[in-house]
C-alpha positions in Angstrom: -66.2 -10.8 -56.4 -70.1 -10.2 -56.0 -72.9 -10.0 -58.4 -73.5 -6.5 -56.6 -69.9 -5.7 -57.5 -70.5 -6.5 -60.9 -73.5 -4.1 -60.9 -72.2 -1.3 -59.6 -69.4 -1.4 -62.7 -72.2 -1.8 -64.8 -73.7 0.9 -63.8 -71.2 3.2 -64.0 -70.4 2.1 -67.4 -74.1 2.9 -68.5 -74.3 6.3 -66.9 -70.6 7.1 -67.2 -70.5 8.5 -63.5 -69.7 7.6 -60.0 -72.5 9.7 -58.5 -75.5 9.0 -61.1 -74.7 5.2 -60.8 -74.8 5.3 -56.6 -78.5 7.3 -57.5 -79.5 4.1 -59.5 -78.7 1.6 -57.5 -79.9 2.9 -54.1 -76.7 3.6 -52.5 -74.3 6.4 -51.5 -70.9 7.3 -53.7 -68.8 6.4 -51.1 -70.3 3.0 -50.9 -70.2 2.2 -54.2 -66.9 3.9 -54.8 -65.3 1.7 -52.1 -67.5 -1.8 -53.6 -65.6 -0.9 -57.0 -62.4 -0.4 -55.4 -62.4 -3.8 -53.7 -63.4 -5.2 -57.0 -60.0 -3.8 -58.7 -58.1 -4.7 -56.1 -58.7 -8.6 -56.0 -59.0 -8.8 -59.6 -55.4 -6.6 -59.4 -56.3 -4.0 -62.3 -58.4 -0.9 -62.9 -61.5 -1.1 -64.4 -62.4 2.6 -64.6 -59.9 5.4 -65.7 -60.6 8.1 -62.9 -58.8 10.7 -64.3 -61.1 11.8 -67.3 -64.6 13.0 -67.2 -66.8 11.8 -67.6 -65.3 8.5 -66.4 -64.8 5.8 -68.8 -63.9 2.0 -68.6 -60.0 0.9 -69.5 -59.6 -1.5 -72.0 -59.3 -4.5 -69.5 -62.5 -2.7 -68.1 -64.5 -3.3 -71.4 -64.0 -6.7 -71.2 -63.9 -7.3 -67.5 -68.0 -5.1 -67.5 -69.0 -6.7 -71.1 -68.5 -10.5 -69.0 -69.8 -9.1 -65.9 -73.1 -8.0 -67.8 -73.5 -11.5 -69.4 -73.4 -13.0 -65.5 -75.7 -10.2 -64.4 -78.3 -11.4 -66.9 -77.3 -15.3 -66.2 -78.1 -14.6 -62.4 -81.4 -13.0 -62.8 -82.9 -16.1 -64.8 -83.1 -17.9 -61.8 -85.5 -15.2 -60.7 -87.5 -16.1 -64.1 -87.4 -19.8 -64.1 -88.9 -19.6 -60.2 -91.8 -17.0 -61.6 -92.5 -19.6 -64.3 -93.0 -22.5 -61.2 -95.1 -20.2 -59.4 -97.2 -19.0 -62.8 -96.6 -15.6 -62.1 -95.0 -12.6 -63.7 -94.1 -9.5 -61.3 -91.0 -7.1 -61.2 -90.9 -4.5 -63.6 -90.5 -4.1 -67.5 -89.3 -1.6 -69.2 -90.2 -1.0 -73.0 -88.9 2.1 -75.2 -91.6 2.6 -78.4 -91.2 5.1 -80.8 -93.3 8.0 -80.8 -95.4 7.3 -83.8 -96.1 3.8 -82.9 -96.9 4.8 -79.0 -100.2 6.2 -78.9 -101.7 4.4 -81.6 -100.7 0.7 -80.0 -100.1 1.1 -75.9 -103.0 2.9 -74.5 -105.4 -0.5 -75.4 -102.4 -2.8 -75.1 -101.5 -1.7 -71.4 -104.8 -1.5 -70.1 -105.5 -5.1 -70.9 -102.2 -6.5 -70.0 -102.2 -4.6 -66.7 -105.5 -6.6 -65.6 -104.0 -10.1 -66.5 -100.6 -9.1 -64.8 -101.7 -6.7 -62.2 -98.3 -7.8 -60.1 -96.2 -6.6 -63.2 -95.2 -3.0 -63.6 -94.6 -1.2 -66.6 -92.3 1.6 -67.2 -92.4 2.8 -70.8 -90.6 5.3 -72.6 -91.3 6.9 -76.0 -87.8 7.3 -77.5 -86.1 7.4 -81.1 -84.9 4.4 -82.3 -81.1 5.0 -82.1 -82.1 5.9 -78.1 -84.0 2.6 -78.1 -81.1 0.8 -79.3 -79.0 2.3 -77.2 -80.7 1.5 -73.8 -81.3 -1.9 -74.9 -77.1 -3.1 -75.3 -76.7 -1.1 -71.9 -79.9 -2.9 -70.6 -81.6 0.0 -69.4 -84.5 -1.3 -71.7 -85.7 -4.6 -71.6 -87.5 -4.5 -74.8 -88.1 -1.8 -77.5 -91.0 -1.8 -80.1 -89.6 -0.1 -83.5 -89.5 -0.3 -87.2 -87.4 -2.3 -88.2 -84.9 -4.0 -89.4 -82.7 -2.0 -87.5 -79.3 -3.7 -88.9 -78.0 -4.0 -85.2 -76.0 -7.4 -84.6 -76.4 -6.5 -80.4 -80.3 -6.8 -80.8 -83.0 -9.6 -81.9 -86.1 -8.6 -83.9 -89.5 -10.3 -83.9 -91.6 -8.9 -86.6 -95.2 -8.3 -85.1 -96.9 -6.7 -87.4 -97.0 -4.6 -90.9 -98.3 -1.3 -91.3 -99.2 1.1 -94.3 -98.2 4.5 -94.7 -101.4 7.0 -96.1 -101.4 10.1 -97.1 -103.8 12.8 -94.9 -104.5 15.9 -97.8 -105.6 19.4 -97.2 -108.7 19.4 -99.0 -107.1 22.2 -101.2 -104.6 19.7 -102.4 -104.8 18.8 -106.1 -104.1 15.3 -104.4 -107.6 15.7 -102.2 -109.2 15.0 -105.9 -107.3 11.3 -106.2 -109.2 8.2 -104.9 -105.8 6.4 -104.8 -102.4 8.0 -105.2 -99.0 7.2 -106.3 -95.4 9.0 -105.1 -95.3 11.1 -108.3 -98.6 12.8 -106.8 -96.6 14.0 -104.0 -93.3 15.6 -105.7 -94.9 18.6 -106.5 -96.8 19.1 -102.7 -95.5 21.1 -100.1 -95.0 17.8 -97.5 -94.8 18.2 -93.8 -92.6 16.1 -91.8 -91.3 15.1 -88.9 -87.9 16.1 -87.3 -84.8 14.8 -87.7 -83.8 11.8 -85.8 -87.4 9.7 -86.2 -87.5 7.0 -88.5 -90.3 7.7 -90.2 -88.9 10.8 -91.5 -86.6 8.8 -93.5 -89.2 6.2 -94.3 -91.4 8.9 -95.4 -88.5 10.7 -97.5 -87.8 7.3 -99.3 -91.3 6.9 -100.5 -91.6 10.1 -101.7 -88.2 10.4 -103.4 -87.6 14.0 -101.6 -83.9 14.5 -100.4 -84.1 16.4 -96.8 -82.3 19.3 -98.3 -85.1 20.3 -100.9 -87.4 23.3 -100.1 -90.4 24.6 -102.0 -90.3 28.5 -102.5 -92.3 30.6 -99.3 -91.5 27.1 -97.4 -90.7 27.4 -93.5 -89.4 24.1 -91.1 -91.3 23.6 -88.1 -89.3 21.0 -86.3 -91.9 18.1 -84.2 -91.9 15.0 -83.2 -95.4 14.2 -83.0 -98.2 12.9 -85.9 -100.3 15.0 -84.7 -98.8 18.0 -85.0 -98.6 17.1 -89.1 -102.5 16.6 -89.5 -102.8 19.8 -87.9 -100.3 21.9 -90.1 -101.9 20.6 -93.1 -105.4 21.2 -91.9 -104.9 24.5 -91.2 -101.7 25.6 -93.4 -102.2 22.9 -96.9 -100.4 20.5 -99.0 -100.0 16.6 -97.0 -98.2 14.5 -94.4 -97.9 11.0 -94.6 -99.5 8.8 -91.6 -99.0 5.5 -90.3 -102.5 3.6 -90.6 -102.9 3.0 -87.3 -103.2 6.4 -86.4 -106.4 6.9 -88.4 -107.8 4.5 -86.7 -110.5 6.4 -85.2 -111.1 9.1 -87.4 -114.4 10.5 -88.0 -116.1 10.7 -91.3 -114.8 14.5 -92.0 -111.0 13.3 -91.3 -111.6 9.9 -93.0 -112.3 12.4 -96.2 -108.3 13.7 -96.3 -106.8 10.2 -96.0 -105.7 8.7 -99.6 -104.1 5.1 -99.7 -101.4 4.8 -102.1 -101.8 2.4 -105.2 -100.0 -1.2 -105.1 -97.8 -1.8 -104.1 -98.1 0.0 -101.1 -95.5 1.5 -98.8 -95.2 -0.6 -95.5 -93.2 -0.5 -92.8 -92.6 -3.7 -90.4 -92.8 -3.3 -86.7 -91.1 -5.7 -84.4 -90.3 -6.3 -80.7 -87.0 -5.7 -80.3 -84.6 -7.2 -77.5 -81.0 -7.7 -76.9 -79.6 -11.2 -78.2 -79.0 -12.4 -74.6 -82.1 -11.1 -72.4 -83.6 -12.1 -69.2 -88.0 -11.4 -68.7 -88.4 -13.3 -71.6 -92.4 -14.6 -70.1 -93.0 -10.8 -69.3 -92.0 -9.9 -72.9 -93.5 -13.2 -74.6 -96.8 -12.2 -72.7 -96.6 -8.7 -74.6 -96.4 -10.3 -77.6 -99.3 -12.1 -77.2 -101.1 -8.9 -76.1 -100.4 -7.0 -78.4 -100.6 -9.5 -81.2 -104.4 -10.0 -80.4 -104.9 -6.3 -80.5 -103.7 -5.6 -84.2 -106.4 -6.0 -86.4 -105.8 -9.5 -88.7 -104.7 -6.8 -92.0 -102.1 -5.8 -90.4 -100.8 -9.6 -90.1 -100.8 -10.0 -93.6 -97.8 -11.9 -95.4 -98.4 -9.8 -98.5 -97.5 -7.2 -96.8 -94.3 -8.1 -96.4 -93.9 -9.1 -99.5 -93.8 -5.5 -100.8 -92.1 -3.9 -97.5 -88.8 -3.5 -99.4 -90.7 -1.1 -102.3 -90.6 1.3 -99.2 -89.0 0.4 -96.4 -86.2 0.7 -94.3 -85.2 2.8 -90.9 -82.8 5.4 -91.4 
């Protein structure tokens, strides 16, 4: 048995397919075909049932590839506890954000931790949070930055910070007139949101106590992903959306004007560095922290915030 044994079963366990996993680790099929067989035959059972498709572990297999990623992880800290000796962080690091925390957080964030880690390199993703999840138990992620809590026993959270929700109002919005705003303000609006499978849909759906089913008479969907895409609908087609704070972070005067903060206590959502119970990188991702931690402005560190995060707040 091999630790590159183990990670070839690994690997086909995460990508469910003899050919993908030989792409991902650098090698040809037959070669990591014939690595796996060797492995079944001194252990004296089959890890991988051949005959459906697209493959899948036997039961023995789930256990045999859930130990073998526990040593996987065990062997590469010896890799971390030599980087530590030398004061160094290199290799790679692989974080999945959600989309409506990405562009509002990482551009800043990655240009200053790239100049004090220049030997690092990134790899980032913008995924939903069940896709997050997901590549962090099959380690395909190293860390994640979501809303949470998340309710996953395979994953860790480390709160890092807590954000409002605003509203951003066409001006020809009843609502525009407001200075401060409470949900009932919103029930009667036509409310643009993002598509299903975001969190913040559901976040935003709680707050306003609208069910995904309801429609407003003349109403169409338009299905995105993006926060940006909502500002523009309502500039251009009325009613509201409802933004993350960061987001308006460097809005000009004119755009300042359609953003109305709700009245206490305000809907928050918590965002936290995410990472699977038993991780390896753990200076790469403790050095994110920091970054990031020192970019946030102090508000957003706020205890009181939390305090009122269950008025709105949980990922759907």
């Amino acid at each position: 048995m091999t630790l590159v044994q183990l990670d070839y079963i690994i690997a086909v366990d995460t990508y469910r397919s003899f050919v993908a996993a030989a792409e991902k680790c650098f090698v040809t099929q037959p070669t990591l075909s014939m690595q796996i067989q060797k492995l079944e035959d001194s252990l004296g059972v089959k890890i991988f049932d051949r005959t459906r498709q697209p493959v899948v572990p036997t039961e023995i297999g789930k256990k045999i590839i859930a130990q073998a990623r526990t040593i996987i992880i065990e062997s590469k800290k010896i890799t971390e506890l030599l980087q530590l000796e030398k004061g160094e962080l290199s290799g790679d690091l692989k974080i999945g954000v959600i989309p409506t925390v990405a562009p509002y957080l990482l551009p800043a964030v990655i240009s200053n931790f790239m100049k004090k880690y220049p030997k690092l390199r990134l790899q980032i993703w913008e995924h939903t949070t069940e896709q997050i999840t997901h590549g962090l138990k099959q380690g395909t992620l190293d860390c994640g930055i979501l809303s949470t809590p998340i309710y996953e026993t395979a994953v860790q959270e480390t709160p890092l910070f807590y954000e409002t929700f605003v509203a951003y109002v066409s001006k020809r919005s009843p609502v525009f007139d407001k200075k401060l705003i409470q949900t009932d303000d919103i029930s009667n609006e036509k409310l643009w949101l993002l598509n299903e499978g975001h969190c913040m849909r559901g976040q935003v759906l709680n707050i306003c106590n609208f069910s995904h089913n309801q429609s407003k008479e003349g109403s169409f969907e338009y299905n995105t992903g993006s926060v940006e895409t909502l500002k523009r609908m309502v500039d251009l087609n009325g009613g509201l959306t409802i933004l993350p704070e960061l987001s308006i972070a460097n809005y000009d005067e004119d755009q300042l004007s359609h953003v109305r903060y709700f009245r206490n206590p305000e809907p928050v959502r918590e965002i936290s560095l995410v990472t699977p119970q038993n991780y390896v990188k753990k200076q790469a991702i403790d050095a994110l922290q920091s970054e990031i931690l020192s970019m946030v402005p102090d508000k957003f560190k706020s205890k009181r915030k939390k305090e009122v995060m269950g008025f709105a707040l949980r990922s759907l």
